[in-house]
DRENDO-1510 file (C-alpha; in Angstrom, 1 decimal, always signed):
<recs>
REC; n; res; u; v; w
REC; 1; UNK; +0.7; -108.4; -29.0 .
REC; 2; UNK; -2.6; -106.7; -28.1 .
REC; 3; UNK; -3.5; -103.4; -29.0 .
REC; 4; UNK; -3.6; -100.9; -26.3 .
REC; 5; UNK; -7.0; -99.1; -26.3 .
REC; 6; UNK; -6.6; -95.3; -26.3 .
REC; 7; UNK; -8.4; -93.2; -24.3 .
REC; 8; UNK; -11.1; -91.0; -25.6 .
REC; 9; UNK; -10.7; -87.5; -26.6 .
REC; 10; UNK; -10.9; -85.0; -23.8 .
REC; 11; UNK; -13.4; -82.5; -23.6 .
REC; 12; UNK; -11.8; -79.2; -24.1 .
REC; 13; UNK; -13.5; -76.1; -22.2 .
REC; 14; UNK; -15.4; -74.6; -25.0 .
REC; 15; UNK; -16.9; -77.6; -25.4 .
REC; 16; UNK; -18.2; -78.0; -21.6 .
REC; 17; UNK; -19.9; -74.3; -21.9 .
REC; 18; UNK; -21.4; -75.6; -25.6 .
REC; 19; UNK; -22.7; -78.4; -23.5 .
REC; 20; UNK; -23.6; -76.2; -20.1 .
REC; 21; UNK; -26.0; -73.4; -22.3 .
REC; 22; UNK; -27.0; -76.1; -24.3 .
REC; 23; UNK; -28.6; -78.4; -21.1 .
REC; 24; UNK; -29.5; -74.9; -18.9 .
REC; 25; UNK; -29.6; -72.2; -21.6 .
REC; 26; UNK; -33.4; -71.7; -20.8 .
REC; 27; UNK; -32.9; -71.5; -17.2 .
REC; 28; UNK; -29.8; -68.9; -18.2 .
REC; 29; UNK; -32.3; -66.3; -20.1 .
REC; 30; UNK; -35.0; -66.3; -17.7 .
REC; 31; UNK; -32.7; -65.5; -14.8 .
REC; 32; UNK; -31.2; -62.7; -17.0 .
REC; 33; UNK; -33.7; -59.9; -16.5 .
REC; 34; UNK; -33.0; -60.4; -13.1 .
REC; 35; UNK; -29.3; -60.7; -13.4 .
REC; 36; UNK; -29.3; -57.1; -15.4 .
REC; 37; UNK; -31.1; -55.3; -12.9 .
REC; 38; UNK; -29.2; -56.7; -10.0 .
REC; 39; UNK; -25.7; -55.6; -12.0 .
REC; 40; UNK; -27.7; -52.0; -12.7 .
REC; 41; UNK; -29.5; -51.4; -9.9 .
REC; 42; UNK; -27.8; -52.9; -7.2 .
REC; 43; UNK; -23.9; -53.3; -7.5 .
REC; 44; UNK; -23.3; -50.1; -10.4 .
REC; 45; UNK; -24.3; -47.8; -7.7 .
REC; 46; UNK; -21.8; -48.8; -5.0 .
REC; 47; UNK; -19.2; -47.4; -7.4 .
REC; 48; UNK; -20.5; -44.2; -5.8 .
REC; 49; UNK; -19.5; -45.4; -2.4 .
REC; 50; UNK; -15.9; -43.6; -2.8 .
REC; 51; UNK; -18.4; -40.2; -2.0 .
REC; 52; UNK; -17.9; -41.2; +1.3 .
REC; 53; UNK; -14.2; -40.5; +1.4 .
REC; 54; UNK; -14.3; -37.9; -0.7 .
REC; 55; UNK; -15.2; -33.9; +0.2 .
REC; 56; UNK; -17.4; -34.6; -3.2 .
REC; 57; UNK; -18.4; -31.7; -5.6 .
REC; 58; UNK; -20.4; -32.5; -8.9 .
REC; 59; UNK; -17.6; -29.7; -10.8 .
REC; 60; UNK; -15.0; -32.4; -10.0 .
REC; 61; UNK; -16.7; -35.4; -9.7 .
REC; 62; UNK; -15.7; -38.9; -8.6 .
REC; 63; UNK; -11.8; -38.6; -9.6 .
REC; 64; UNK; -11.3; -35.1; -8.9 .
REC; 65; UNK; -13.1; -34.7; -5.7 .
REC; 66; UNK; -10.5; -34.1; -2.6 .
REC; 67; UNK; -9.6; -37.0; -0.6 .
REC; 68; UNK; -10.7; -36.3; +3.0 .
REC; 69; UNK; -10.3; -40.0; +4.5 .
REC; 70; UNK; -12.6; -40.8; +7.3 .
REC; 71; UNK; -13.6; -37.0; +8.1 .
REC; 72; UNK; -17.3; -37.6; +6.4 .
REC; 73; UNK; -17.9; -40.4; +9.3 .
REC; 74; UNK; -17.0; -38.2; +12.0 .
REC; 75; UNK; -19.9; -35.7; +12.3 .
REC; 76; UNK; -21.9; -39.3; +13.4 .
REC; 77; UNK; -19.9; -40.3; +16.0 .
REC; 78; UNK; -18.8; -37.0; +17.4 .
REC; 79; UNK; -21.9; -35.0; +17.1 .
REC; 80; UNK; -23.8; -34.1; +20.6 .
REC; 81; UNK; -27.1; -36.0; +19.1 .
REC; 82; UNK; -24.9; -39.3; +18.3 .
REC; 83; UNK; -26.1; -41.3; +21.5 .
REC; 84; UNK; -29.7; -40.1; +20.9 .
REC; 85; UNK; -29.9; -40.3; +16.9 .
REC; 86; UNK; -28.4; -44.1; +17.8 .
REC; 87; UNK; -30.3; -44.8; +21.3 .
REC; 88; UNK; -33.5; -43.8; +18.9 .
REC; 89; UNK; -32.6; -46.0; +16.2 .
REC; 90; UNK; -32.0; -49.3; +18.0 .
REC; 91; UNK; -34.6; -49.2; +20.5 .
REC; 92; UNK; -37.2; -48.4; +17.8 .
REC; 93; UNK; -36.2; -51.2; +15.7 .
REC; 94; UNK; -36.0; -53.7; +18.6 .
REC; 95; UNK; -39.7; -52.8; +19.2 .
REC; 96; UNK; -40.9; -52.9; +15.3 .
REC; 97; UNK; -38.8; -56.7; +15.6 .
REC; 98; UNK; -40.2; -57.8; +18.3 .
REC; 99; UNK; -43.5; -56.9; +18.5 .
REC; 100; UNK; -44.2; -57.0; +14.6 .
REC; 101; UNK; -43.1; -60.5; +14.7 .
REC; 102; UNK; -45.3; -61.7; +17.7 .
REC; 103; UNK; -48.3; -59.9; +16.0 .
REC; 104; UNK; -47.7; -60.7; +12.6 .
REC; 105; UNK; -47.6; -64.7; +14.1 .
REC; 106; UNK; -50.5; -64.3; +16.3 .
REC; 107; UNK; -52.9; -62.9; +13.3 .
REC; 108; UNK; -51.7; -65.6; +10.9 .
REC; 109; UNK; -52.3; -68.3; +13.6 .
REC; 110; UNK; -55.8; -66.7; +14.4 .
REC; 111; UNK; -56.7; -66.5; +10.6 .
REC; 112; UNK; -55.5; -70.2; +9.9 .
REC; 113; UNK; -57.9; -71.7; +13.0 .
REC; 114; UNK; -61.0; -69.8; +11.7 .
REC; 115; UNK; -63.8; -71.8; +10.6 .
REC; 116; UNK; -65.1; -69.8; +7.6 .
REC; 117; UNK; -62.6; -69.2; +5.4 .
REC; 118; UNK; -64.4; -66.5; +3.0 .
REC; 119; UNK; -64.3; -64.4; +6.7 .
REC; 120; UNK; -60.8; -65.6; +7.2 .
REC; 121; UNK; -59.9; -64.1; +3.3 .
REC; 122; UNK; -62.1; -60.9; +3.7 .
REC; 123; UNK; -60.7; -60.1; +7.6 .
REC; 124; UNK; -56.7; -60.8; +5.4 .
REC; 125; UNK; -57.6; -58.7; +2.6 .
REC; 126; UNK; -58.6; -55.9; +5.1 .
REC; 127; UNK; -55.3; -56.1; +7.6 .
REC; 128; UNK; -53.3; -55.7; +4.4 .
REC; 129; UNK; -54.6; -52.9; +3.2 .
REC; 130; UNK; -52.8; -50.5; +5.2 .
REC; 131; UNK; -49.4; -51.8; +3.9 .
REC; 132; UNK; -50.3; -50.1; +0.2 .
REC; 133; UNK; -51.1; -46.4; +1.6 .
REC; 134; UNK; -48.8; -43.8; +1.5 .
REC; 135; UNK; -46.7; -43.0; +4.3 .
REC; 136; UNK; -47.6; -39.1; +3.5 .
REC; 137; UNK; -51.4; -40.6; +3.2 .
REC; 138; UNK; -50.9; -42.0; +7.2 .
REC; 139; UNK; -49.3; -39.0; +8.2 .
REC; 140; UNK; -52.6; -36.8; +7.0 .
REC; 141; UNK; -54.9; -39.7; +8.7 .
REC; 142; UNK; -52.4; -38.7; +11.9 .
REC; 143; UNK; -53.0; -35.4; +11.8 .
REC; 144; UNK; -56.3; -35.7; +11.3 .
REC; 145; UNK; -56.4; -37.3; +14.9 .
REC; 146; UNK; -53.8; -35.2; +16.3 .
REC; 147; UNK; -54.1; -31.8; +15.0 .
REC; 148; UNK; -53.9; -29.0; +17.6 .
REC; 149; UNK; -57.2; -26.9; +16.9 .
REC; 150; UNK; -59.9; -29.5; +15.2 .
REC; 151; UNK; -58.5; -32.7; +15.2 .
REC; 152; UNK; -60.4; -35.8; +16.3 .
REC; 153; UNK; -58.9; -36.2; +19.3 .
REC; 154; UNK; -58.8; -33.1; +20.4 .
REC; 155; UNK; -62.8; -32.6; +20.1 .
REC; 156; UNK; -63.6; -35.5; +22.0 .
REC; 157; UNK; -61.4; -33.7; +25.0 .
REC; 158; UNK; -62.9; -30.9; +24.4 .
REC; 159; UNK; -66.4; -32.5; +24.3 .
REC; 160; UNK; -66.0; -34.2; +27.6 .
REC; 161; UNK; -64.6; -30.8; +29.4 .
REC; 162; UNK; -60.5; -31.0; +29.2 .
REC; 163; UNK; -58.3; -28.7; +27.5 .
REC; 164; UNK; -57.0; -29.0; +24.1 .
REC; 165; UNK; -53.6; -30.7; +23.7 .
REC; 166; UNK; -50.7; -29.4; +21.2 .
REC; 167; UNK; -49.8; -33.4; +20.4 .
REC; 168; UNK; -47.0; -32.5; +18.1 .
REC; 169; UNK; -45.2; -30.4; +20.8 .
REC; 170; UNK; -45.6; -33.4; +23.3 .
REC; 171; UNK; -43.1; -35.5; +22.9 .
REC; 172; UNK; -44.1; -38.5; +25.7 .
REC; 173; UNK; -46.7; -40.1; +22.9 .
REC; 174; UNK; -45.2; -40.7; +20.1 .
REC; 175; UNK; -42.8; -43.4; +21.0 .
REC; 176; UNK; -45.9; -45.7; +21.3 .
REC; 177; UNK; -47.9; -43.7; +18.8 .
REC; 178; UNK; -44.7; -44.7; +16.0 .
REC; 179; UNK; -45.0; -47.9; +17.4 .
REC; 180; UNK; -48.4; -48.4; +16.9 .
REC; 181; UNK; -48.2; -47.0; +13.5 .
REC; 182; UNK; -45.5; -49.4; +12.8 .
REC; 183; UNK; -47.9; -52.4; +13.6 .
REC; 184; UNK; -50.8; -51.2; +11.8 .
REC; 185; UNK; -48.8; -50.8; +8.6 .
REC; 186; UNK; -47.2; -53.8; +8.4 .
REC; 187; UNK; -48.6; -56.4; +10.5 .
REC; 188; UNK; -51.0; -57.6; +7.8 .
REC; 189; UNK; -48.5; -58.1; +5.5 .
REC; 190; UNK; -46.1; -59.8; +7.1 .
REC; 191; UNK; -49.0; -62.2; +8.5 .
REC; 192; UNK; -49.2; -63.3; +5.4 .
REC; 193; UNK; -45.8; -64.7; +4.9 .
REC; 194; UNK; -46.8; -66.8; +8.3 .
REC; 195; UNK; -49.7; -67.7; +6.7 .
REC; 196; UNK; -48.3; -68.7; +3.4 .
REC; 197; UNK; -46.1; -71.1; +5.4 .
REC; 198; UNK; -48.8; -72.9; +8.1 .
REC; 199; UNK; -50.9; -73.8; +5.1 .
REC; 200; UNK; -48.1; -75.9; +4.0 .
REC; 201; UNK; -48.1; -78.0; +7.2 .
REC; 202; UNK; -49.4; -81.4; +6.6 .
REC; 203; UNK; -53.2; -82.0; +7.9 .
REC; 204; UNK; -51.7; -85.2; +9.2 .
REC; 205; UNK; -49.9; -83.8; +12.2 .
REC; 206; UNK; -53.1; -82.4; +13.4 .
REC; 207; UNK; -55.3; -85.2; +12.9 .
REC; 208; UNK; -52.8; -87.7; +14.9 .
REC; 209; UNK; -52.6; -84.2; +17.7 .
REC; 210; UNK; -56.2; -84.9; +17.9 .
REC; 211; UNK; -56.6; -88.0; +18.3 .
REC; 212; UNK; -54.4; -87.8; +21.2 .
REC; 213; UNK; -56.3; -85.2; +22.8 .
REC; 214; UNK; -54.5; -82.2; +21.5 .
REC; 215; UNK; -56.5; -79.2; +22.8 .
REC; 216; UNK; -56.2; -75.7; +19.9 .
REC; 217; UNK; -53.4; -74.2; +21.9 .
REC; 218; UNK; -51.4; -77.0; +22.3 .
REC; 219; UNK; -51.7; -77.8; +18.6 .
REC; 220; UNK; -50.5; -74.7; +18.3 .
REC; 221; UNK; -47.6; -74.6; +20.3 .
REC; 222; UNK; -46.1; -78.2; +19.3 .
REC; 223; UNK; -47.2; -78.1; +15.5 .
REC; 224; UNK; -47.4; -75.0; +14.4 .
REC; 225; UNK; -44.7; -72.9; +15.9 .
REC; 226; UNK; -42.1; -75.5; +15.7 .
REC; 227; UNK; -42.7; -75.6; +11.7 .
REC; 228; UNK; -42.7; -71.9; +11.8 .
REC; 229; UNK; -39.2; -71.3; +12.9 .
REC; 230; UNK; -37.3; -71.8; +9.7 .
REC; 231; UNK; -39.4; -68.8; +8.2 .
REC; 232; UNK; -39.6; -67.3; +11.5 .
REC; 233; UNK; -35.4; -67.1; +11.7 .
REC; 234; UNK; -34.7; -65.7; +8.7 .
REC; 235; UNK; -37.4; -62.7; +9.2 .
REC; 236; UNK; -35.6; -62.3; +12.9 .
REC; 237; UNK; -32.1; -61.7; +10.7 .
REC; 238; UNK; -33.0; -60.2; +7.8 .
REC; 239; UNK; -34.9; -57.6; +10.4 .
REC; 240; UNK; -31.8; -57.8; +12.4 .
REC; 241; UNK; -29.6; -56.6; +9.8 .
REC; 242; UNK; -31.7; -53.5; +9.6 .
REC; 243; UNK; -31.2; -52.7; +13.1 .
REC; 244; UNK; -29.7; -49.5; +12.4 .
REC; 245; UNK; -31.8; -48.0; +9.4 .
REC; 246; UNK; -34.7; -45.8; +10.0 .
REC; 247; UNK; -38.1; -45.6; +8.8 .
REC; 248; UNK; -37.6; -41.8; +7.2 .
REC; 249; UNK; -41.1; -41.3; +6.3 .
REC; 250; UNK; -42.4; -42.6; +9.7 .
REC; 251; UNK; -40.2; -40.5; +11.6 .
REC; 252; UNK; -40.1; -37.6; +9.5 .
REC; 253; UNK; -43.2; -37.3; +7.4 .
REC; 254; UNK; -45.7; -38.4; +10.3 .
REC; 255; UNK; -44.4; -36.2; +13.1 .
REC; 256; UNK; -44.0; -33.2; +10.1 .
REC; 257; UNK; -40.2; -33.0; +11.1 .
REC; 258; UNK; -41.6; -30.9; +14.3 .
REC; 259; UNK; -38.1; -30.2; +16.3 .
REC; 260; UNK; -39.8; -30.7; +19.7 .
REC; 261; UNK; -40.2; -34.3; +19.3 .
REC; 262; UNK; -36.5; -34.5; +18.2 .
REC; 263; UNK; -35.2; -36.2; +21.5 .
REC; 264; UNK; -37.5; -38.9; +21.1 .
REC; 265; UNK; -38.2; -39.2; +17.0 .
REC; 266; UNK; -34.9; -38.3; +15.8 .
REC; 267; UNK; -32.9; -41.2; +14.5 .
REC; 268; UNK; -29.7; -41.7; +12.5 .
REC; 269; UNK; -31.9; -41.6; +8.8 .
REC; 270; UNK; -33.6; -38.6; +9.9 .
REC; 271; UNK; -30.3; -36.5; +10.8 .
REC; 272; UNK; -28.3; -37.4; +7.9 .
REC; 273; UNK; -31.2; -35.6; +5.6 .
REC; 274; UNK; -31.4; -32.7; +7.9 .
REC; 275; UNK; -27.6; -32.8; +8.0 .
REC; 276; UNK; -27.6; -33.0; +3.9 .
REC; 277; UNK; -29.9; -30.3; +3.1 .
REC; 278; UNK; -28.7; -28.1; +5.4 .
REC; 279; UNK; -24.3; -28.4; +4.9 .
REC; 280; UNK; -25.1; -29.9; +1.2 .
REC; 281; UNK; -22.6; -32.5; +1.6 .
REC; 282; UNK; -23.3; -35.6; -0.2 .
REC; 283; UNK; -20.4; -37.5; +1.0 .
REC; 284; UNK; -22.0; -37.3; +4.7 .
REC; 285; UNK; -24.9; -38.8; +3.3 .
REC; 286; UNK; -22.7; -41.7; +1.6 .
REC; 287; UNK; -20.8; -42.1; +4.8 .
REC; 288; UNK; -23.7; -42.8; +6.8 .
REC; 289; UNK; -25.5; -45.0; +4.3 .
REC; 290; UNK; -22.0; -47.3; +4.0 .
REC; 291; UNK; -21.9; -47.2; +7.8 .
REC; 292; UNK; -25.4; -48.4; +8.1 .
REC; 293; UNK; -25.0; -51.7; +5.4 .
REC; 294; UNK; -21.6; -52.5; +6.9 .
REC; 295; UNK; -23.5; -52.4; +10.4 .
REC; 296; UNK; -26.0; -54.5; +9.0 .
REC; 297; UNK; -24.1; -57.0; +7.6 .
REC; 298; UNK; -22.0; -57.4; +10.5 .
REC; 299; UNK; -25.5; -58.2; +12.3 .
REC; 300; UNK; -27.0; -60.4; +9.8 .
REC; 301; UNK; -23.6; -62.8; +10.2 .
REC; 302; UNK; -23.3; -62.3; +13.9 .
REC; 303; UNK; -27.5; -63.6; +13.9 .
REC; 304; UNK; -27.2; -66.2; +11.7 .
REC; 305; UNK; -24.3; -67.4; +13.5 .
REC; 306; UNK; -26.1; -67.4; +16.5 .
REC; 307; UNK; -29.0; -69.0; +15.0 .
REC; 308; UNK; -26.6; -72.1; +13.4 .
REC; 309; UNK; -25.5; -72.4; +17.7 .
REC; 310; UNK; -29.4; -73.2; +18.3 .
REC; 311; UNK; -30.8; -74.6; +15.2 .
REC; 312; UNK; -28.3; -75.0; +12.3 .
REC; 313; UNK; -31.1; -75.7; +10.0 .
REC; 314; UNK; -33.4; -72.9; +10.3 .
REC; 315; UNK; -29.9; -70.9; +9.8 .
REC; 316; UNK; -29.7; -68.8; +6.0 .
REC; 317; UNK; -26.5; -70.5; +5.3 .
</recs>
């Protein structure tokens, strides 16, 4: 009779991980730093989310802090500012989306097509600037413009025979004047990220455009774009998902929190800080911040679903 041949051993578990840290233990430890301050810094705090159902009090902390439910949620939706502080919000962000997108694009493609590229590096180093001052620095460059007796502004009115204008009582400016502030901050740097990505498109595809007769702009439009929009969509939804957060030093530190401009600067951000230093209730302050990220999720799925209906690969996942 033959022998039968056994099968080998099996590998037991502790084995597998032995084997798994020994092949990838390297790659393990340098992704720990990260790991430790994501599990610090990120998903520790959200223990503190139970604020927001709590009528919180640092005496009786987390545990033995009354229960109130949803009550903390209710001074946002039932408040007289709600459609204003929301109206603000979104139509603020749709314009910082929109237009910092189109911007950001256009000054990437205009510094990729110049011919010297020492001018192209100086002109990119000088956009970005702006991104690394301050907001409470570009609010005194504002008011430096803007103030009501000698501001910039203001003397060349004066100057040319008009009457001096109180800017931070007129409220029909600064929704283009927040706008434009936007762009000047952070158009620079996100041109870079466009930049970043159209000088890894291949040399060939315009050589072969050119040789067919490709003018500039239509090299632009069939090469350049089109490889753009898988870094194009996920800036569209990671912006979306931040549809309902505010800039708080823009709209607070830059118009100096002057309640004039409130029907037109006031956003949800804004009133939750006025709203906490005023009723010193952290758990409104909680609500509204767990309001905003489940909002934002929400957005982020419902984009990236949308984006997987028109171009499943440029989608996040």
């Amino acid at each position: 009779m033959k022998a039968v041949a056994s099968s080998p051993p099996s590998r037991g578990f502790g084995y597998k991980i032995r084997h798994h840290f020994h092949q990838y233990g390297m790659l393990h430890l340098m992704a720990l730093p990260t790991v430790v301050w994501l599990a610090l810094f990120a998903y520790w705090p959200m223990f503190g989310l139970i604020m927001a159902f709590e009528d919180y009090n640092v005496q009786d902390g987390f545990f033995g802090s009354e229960f109130v439910g949803l009550k903390n949620f209710e001074f946002l939706f039932q408040s007289q500012d709600a459609w204003v502080i929301t109206r603000n919000t979104v139509l603020y962000n749709i314009a910082f989306i929109v237009l910092g997108n189109v911007c950001a694009l256009g000054l990437a493609i205009i510094l990729s097509e110049m011919y010297f590229h020492k001018t192209a590096k100086v002109l990119q180093t000088i956009f970005i600037l702006p991104n690394f001052l301050s907001i409470t620095v570009i609010a005194l460059i504002v008011y430096a413009f803007l103030a009501p007796t000698n501001g910039f502004v203001n003397a060349i009115i004066q100057n040319l025979g008009g009457t001096k204008v109180n800017w931070y009582v007129t409220p029909s400016i600064w929704p283009f004047l927040l706008v434009f502030i936007n762009l000047w901050k952070g158009t620079g740097y996100s041109a870079v990220v466009y930049l970043a990505s159209i000088s890894g498109i291949s040399n060939e595809y315009y050589e072969a455009a050119m040789l067919d007769g490709a003018t500039k702009l239509q090299q632009i439009r069939y090469i350049t774009i089109p490889n753009l929009r898988f870094i194009l969509s996920i800036q569209l939804i990671m912006a979306v998902g931040g549809m309902f957060r505010g800039d708080i030093g823009l709209f607070y530190t830059v118009t100096m929190n002057n309640g004039a401009l409130y029907p037109v600067t006031d956003v949800i951000d804004t009133y939750v800080y006025r709203s906490l230093t005023t009723s010193q209730s952290p758990g409104m302050s909680v609500a509204a911040g767990f309001y905003q990220s489940v909002v934002g999720l929400i957005l982020i799925l419902l984009s990236n679903w949308v984006v997987t209906k028109i171009d499943a690969d440029s989608a996040l996942f």
